[in-house]
ZAMARGU-4260 file (C-alpha; in steps of 0.2 Angstrom, whole numbers, plus 5000, padded with zeros to 4 digits):
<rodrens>
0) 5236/5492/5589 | 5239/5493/5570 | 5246/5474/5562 | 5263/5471/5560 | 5271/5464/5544
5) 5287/5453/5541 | 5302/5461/5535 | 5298/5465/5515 | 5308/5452/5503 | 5317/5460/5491
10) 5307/5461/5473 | 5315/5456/5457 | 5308/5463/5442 | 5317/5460/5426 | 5312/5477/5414
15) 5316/5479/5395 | 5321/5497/5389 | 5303/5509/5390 | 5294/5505/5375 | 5296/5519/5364
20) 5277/5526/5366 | 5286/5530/5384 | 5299/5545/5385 | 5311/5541/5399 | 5314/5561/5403
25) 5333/5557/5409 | 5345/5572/5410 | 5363/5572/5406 | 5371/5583/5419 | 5388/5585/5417
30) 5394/5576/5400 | 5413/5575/5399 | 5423/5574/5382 | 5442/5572/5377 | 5447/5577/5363
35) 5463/5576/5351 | 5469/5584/5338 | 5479/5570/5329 | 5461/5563/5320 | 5456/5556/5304
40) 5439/5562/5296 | 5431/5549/5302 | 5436/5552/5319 | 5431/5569/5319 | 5414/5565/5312
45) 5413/5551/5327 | 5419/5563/5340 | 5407/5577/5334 | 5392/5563/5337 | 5400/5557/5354
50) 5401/5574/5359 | 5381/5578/5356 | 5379/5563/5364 | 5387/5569/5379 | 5379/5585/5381
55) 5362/5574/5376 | 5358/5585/5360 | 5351/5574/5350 | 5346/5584/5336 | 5364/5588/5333
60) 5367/5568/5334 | 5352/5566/5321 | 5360/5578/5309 | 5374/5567/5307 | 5367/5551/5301
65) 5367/5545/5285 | 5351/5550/5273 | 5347/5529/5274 | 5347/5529/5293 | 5337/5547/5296
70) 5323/5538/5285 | 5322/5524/5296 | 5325/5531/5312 | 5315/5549/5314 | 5321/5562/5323
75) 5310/5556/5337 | 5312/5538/5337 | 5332/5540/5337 | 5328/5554/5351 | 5317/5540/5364
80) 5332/5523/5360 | 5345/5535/5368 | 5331/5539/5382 | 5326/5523/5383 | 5341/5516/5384
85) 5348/5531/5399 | 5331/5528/5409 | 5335/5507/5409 | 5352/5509/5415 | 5347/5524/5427
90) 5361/5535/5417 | 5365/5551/5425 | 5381/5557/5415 | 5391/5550/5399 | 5410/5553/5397
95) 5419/5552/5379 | 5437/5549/5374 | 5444/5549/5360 | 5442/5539/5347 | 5452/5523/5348
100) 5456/5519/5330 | 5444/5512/5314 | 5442/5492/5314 | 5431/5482/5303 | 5426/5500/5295
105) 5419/5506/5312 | 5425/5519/5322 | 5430/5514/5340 | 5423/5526/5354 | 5427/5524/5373
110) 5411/5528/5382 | 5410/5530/5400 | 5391/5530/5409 | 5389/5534/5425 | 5373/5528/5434
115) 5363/5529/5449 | 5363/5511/5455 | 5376/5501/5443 | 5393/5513/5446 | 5402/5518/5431
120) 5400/5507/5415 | 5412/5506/5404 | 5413/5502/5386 | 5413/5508/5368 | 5404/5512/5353
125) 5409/5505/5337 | 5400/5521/5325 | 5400/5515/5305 | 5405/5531/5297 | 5403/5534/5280
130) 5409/5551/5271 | 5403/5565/5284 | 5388/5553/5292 | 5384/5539/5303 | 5376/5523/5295
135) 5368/5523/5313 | 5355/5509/5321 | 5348/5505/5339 | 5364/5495/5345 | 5373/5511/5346
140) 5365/5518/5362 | 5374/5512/5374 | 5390/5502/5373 | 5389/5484/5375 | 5374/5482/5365
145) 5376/5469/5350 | 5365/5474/5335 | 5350/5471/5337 | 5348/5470/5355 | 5340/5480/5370
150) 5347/5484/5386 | 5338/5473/5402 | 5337/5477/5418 | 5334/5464/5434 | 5329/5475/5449
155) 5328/5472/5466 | 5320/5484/5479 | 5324/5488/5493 | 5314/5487/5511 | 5307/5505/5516
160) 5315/5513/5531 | 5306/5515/5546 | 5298/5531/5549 | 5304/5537/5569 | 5297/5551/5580
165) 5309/5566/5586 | 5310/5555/5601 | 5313/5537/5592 | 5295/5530/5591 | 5292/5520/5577
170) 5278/5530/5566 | 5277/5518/5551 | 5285/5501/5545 | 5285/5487/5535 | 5283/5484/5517
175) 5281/5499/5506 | 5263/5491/5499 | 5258/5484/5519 | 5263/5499/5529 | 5258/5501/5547
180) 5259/5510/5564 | 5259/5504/5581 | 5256/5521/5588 | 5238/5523/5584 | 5229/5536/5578
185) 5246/5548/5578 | 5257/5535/5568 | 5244/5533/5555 | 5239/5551/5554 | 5255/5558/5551
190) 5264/5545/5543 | 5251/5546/5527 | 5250/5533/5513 | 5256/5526/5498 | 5251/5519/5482
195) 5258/5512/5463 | 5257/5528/5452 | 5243/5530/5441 | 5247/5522/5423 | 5238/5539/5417
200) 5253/5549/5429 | 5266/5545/5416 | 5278/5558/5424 | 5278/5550/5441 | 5281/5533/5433
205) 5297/5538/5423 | 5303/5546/5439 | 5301/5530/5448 | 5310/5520/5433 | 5324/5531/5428
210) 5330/5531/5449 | 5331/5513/5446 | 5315/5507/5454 | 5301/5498/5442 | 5286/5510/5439
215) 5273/5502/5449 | 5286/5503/5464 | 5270/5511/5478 | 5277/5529/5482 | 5272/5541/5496
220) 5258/5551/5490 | 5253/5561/5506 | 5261/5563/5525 | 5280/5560/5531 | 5279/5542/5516
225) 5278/5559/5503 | 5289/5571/5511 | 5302/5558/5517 | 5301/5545/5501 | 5318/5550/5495
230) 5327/5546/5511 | 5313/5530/5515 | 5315/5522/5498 | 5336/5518/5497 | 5344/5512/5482
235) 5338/5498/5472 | 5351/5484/5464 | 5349/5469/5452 | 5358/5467/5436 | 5359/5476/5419
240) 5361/5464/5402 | 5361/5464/5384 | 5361/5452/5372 | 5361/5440/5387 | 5379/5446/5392
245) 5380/5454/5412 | 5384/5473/5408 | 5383/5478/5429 | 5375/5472/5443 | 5375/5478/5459
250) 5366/5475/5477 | 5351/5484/5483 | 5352/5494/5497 | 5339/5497/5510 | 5342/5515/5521
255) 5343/5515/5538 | 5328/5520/5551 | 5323/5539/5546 | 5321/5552/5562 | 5308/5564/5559
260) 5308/5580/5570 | 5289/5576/5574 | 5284/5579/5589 | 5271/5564/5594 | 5262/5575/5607
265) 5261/5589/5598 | 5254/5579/5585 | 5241/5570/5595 | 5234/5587/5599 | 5233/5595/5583
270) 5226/5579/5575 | 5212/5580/5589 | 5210/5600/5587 | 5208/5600/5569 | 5194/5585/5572
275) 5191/5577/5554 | 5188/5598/5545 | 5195/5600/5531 | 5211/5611/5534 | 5228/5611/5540
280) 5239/5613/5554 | 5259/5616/5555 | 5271/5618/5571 | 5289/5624/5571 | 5302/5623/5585
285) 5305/5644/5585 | 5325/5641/5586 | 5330/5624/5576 | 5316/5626/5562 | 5313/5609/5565
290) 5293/5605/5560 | 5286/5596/5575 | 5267/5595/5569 | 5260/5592/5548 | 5242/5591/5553
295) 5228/5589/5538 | 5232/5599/5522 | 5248/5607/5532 | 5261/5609/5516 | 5247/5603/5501
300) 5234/5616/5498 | 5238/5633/5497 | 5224/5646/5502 | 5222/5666/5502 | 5230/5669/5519
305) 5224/5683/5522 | 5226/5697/5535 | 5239/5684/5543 | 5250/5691/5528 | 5250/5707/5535
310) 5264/5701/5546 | 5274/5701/5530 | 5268/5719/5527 | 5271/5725/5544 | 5288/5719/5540
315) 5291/5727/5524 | 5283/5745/5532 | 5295/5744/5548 | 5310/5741/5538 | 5306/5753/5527
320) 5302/5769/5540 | 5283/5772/5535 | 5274/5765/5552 | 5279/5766/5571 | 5268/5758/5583
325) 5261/5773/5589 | 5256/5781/5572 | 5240/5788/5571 | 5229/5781/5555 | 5211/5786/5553
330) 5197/5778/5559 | 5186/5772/5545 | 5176/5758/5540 | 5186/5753/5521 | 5199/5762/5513
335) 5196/5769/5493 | 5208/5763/5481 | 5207/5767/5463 | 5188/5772/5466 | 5185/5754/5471
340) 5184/5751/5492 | 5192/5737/5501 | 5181/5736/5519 | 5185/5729/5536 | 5180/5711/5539
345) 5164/5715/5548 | 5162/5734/5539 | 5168/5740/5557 | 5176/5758/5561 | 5196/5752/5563
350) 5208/5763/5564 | 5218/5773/5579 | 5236/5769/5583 | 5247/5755/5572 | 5246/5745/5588
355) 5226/5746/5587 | 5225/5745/5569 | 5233/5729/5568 | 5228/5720/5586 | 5211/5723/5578
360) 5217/5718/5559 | 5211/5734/5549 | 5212/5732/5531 | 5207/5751/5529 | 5226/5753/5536
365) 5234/5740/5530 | 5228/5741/5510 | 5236/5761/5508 | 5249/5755/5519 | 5255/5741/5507
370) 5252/5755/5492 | 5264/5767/5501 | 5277/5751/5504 | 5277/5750/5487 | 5276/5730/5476
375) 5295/5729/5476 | 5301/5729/5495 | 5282/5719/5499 | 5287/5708/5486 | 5305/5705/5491
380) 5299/5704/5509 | 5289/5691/5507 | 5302/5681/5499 | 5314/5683/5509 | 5301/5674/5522
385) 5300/5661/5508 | 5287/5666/5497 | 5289/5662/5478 | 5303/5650/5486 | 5304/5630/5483
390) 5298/5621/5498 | 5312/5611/5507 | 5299/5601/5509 | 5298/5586/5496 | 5279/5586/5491
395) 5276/5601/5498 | 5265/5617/5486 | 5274/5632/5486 | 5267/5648/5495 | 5266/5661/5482
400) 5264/5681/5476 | 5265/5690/5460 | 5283/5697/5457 | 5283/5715/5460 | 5282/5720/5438
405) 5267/5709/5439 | 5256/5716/5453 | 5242/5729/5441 | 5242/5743/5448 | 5239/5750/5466
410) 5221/5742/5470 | 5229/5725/5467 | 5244/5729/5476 | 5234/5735/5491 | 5224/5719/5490
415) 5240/5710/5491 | 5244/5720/5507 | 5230/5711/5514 | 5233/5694/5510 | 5220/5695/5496
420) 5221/5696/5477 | 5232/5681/5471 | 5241/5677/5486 | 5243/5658/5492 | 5250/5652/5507
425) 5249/5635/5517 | 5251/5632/5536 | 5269/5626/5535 | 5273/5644/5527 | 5262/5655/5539
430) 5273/5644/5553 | 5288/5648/5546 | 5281/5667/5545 | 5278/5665/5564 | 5294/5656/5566
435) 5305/5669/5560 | 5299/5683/5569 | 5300/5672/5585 | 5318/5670/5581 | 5324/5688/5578
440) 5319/5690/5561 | 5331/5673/5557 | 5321/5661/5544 | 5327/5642/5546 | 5322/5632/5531
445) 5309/5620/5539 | 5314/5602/5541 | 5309/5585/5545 | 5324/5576/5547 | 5331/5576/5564
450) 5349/5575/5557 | 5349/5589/5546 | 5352/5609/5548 | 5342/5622/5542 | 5348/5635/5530
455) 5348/5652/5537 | 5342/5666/5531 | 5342/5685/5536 | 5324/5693/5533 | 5321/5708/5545
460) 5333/5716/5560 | 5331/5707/5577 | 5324/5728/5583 | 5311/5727/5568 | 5305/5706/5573
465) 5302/5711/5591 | 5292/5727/5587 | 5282/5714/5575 | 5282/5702/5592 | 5276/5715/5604
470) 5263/5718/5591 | 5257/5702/5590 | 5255/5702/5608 | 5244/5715/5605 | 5231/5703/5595
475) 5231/5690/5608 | 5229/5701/5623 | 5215/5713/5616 | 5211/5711/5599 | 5204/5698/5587
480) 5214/5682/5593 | 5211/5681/5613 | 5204/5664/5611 | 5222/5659/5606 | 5227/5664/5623
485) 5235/5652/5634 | 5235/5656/5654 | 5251/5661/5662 | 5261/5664/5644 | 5266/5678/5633
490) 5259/5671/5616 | 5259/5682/5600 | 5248/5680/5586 | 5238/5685/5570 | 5222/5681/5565
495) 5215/5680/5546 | 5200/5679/5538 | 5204/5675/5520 | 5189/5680/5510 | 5187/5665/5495
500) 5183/5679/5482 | 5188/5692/5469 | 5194/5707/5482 | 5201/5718/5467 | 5182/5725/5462
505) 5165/5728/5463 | 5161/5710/5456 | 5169/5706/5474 | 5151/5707/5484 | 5148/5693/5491
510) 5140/5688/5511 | 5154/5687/5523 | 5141/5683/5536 | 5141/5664/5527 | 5156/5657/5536
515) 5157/5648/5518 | 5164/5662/5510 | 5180/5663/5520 | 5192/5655/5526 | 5197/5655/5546
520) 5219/5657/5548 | 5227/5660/5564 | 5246/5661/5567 | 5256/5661/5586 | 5270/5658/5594
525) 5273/5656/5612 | 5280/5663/5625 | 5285/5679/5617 | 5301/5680/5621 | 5308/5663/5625
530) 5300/5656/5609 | 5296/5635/5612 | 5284/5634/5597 | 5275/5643/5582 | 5258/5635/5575
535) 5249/5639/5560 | 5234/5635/5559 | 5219/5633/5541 | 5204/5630/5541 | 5193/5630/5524
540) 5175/5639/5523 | 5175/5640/5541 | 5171/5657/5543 | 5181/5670/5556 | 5202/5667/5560
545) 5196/5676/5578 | 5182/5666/5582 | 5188/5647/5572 | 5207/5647/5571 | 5213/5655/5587
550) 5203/5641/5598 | 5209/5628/5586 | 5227/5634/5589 | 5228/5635/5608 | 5229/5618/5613
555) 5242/5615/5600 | 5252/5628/5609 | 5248/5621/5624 | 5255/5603/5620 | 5271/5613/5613
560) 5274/5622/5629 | 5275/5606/5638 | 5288/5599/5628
</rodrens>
């Protein structure tokens, strides 16, 4: 039984701005501005700067200092004290108003800043304006700051969220530098870990600072501590000074207990059919999208898929009229395109009907088949099954293709057909692939929280899905997956063997009889029909989807069935 820690204290760690060797990349969205048309010259030439400053253009902001203050503050220094200065106070949005009259030869502006964990501040600017320019210095990037002075900001951090199973189990607590399960083996494996960004990993740093945390705040790096950290981390407090005057304060607060839609069992059994090899397994619930198993490199490391992406141009060929099942198609060991032949995984004769041709996965079909589809409706397809799509997943690597005006030509576009060429796709995706067709040609965005719904989307007709289904059945009962088979259940499937080379050209001979050269993919869902689960299953230099994945994938099935 993994240790358990005392609740985490909060941290307070008192932070100047970013010194300025340190961009604090902190974008203005939506910069309000009053304006009036009652205004001395002066007003105007303060409103004009305030209004930059809202919109966060800078270099308009620069053009209008005086010659004296461009010389001493550069284009880039000025640019990094307004960044700086948004980063420290966690600034998401500035609103101006108008001017509010000229004292001691300053020009009086009300500034509003909205932020992340301080509320509104409020406050003005007093903006020296001489002629057409700004006799500008430091003091001026944010209001409240006396001359000379730099914003500081007290932070206290919150505890992390538990991390809970589907069915409430606790699969990670305590502090966010100390976590720990007490479901072994599972908890730990798909919770993941978490660790203080690299000082080399700038980006991730300034992330962390400009959200209000410190940047050597530990952050989930891999598991549910990466692909939940927004909802695990809640909202930092402390205070926000300058010139040793309070400016805001506020209280840290620590989120509530996060429900995952993982499925402990599940979990367990991929975790123990994936056995330490380097690879990847993801489950879906068919009907919620909900992700029930992130096994290995399930969401981070996306490979070749190969022929399992002929699911996708099966799709694309049904929709668009050019195959029935019952379609005759040569039987021949590769098929020719632009003089250059793409063969059948083991050079075999495939061919016969489209039921046979793709129970026994024959790219001597499938490569003219994708050609006669044509780039734009395989392209949009596989969009549509979220290719070329941001993950909903935080953390996650998106699956992708070429867009349609970038595919060269038919031998690359028939490569593509076969889930060749430059096509990338990891678990999570091919599940969602599986998924969709389980569920009528419906796509639900994948999640992990147990509280949220899945965005909808429309990819094929519910006729075209359950043509692909009856298909897939095809691969499981005969073909090249029967050792995903499961006794007593309808399951549908597609295996892949992804090969880890060029396949666009003759430079593409290489041994597929080293299972090192490819990589082993198999995709399910059971029972077709009455869909409980779709698995996906990866594993890296492993040699045959058939002989590797399918095995790997059945007891994942199994543990699905039984939920």
């Amino acid at each position: 039984m993994a240790s358990h820690h005392a609740p985490e204290r909060h941290r307070r760690v008192t932070h100047r701005a970013l010194p300025l060797g340190v961009l604090a990349a902190v974008a203005l969205v939506g910069g309000l501005v009053v304006g009036s048309a009652f205004q001395s010259g002066s007003e105007r030439v303060a409103q004009r700067f305030t209004q930059a400053w809202a919109r966060a253009d800078y270099g308009a902001m620069h053009r209008l200092l005086s010659k004296s203050s461009r010389s001493r503050y550069p284009g880039a220094d000025f640019r990094r004290a307004y960044e700086n200065a948004q980063a420290t106070s966690t600034a998401v949005a500035i609103r101006v108003n108008d001017p509010n009259g000229t004292r001691g030869g300053a020009v009086r502006v009300p500034v509003a800043v909205r932020t992340r964990i301080f509320g509104t501040i409020r406050g003005e600017v007093a903006l020296p304006v001489s002629g057409e320019t700004i006799d500008w210095e430091p003091g001026l990037a944010f209001p409240g700051l006396p001359r000379g002075g730099r914003l500081m900001r007290d932070t206290e951090v919150p505890d992390r969220a538990k991390i809970l199973s589907a069915d409430g189990r606790t699969l990670a607590e305590g502090a966010a530098g100390a976590r720990s399960s007490p479901i072994d083996g599972v908890g730990a494996s798909i919770a993941g870990g978490m660790e203080v960004p690299d000082v080399a990993d700038g980006d991730d740093r300034r992330r962390s600072y400009a959200r209000g945390f410190p940047a050597d705040t530990p952050v989930g790096t891999s598991g549910l501590e990466r692909a939940l950290q927004p909802q695990l981390e809640g909202s930092p407090g402390g205070t926000l000074s300058a010139g040793g005057r309070v400016l805001a304060r506020s209280e840290p607060r620590a989120a509530g207990p996060v429900r995952s839609t993982i499925d402990t069992r599940v979990q367990a059994a991929a975790d123990t059919a994936l056995a330490g090899r380097f690879g990847g397994i993801a489950a879906i619930e068919p009907r919620t999208g909900a992700i029930l198993t992130l096994a290995g490199v399930a969401f981070s490391a996306p490979q070749p898929p190969g022929s399992v992406f002929k699911i996708v141009t099966t799709t694309a060929a049904l929709d668009a009229g050019k195959v029935t099942p019952s379609k005759e198609f040569p039987v021949q060991t590769e098929a020719v395109i632009d003089g250059v032949p793409l063969s059948n995984a083991s050079g075999e004769a495939c061919g016969g009907t489209f039921k046979d041709s793709f129970a026994n996965s024959c790219n001597s079909v499938f490569a003219p088949l994708g050609v006669e589809v044509g780039a734009k409706r395989l392209v949009a397809t596989a969009e549509r099954f979220g290719f070329n799509q941001p993950p909903t997943i935080a953390g996650a690597l998106a699956s992708t293709l070429p867009a349609a005006d970038e595919i060269d030509g038919p031998l690359d576009l028939g490569s593509s057909a076969i889930g060749q060429g430059r096509v990338l796709a990891t678990p999570l995706q091919m599940a969602s692939v599986g998924q969709t067709i389980a569920n009528d040609g419906v796509r639900l965005a994948p999640t992990l929280l147990a509280s949220s719904s899945s965005k909808r989307t429309r990819v094929t007709s519910a006729r075209t899905a359950n043509t692909v289904t009856r298909l897939m059945e095809g691969v499981v009962e005969y073909g090249t997956g029967t050792a995903g088979a499961v006794e007593g259940v309808r399951v549908a499937g597609k295996t892949g063997t992804a090969e880890l080379g060029d396949t666009r050209g003759p430079e593409a001979e290489f041994d597929l009889a080293d299972p090192t050269n490819t990589d082993a993919w198999f995709t399910a869902f059971a029972p077709a029909g009455r869909p409980r689960i779709a698995v996906a299953v990866l594993l890296v230099r492993a040699g045959a989807g058939g002989a590797v994945a399918a095995p790997t994938a059945q007891p994942v099935l199994v543990a699905g069935l039984k939920r």
